[in-house]
C-alpha positions as CSV (number, residue, x, y, z in Angstrom):
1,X,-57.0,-9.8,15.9
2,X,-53.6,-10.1,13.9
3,X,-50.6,-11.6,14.4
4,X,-47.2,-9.6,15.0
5,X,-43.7,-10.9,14.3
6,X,-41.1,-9.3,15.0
7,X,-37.8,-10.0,12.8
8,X,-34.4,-8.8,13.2
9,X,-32.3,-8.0,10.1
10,X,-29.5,-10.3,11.9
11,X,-29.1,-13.4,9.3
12,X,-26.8,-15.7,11.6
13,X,-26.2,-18.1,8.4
14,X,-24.7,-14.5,6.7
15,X,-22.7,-14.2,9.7
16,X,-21.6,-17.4,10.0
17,X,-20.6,-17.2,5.9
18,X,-18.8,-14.1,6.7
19,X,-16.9,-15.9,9.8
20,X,-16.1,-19.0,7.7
21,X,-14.2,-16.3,5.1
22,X,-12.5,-14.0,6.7
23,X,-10.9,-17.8,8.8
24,X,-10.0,-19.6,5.2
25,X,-10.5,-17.0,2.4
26,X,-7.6,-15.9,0.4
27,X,-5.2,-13.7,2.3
28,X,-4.4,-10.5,1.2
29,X,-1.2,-9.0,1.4
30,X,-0.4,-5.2,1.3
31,X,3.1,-3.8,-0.3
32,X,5.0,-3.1,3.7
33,X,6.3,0.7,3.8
34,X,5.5,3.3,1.7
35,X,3.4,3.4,-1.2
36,X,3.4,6.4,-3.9
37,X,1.2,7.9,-5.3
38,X,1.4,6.5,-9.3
39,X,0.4,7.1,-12.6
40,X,0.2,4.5,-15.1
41,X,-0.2,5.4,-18.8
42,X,0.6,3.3,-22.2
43,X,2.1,4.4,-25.1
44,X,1.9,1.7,-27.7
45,X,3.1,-1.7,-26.6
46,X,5.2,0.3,-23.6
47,X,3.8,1.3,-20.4
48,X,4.9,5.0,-18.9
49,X,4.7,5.2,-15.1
50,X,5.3,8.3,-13.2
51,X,5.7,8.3,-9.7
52,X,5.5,11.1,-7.0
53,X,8.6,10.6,-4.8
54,X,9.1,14.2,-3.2
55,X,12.5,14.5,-1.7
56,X,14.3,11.9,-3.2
57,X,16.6,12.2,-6.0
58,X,15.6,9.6,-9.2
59,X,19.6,9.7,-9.7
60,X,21.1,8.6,-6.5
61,X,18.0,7.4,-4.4
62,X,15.9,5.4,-6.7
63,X,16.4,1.8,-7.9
64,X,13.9,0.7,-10.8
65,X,13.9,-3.4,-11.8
66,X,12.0,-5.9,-13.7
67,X,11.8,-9.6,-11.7
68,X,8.9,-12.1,-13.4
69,X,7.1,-9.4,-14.9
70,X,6.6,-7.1,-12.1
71,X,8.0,-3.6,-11.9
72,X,10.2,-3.0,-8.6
73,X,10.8,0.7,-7.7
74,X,13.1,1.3,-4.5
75,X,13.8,3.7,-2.6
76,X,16.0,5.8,0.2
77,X,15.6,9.1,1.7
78,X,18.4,10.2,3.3
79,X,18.5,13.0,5.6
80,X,22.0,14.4,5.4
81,X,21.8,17.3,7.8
82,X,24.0,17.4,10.5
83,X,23.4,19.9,13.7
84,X,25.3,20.8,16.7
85,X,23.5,21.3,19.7
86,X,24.5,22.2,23.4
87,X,28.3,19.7,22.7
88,X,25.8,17.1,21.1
89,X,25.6,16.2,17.1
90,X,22.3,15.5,15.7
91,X,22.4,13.5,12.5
């Protein structure tokens, strides 16, 4: 005659570990709005980074800055249509 045990693959101690970091582990924060897609290349001691921003002119709708060593890129689109409808103006 033999024994049989039956086990589950539940580990509450894993759980409990998970529990315990997800309560007090670091928090992680994700950039709010859009993010581009972004390609990052170097070229010598400089660093070239393209972005893909369809629709927005680099010219009049795009604000690049450096603040504590991290590259800020901003950005507006604008739609500047304007439509008349049944007496009403969309905009």
């Amino acid at each position: 005659m033999s024994t049989v045990s039956l086990w589950t693959r539940r580990d509450p101690f894993a759980e409990f570990d998970n529990l315990v970091r997800q309560a007090f582990g670091p928090v992680v924060t994700r950039p709010a709005g859009f993010v581009p897609a972004a390609e990052v290349t170097r070229d010598g001691d400089d660093a070239v980074v393209r972005l893909e921003l369809p629709g927005l002119d680099p010219e009049k709708d795009v604000t690049v800055e450096v603040d504590r060593d991290t590259l800020i890129v901003r950005g507006e689109r604008r739609d500047e249509r304007a439509e008349e409808r049944d007496g009403r103006s969309l905009r």
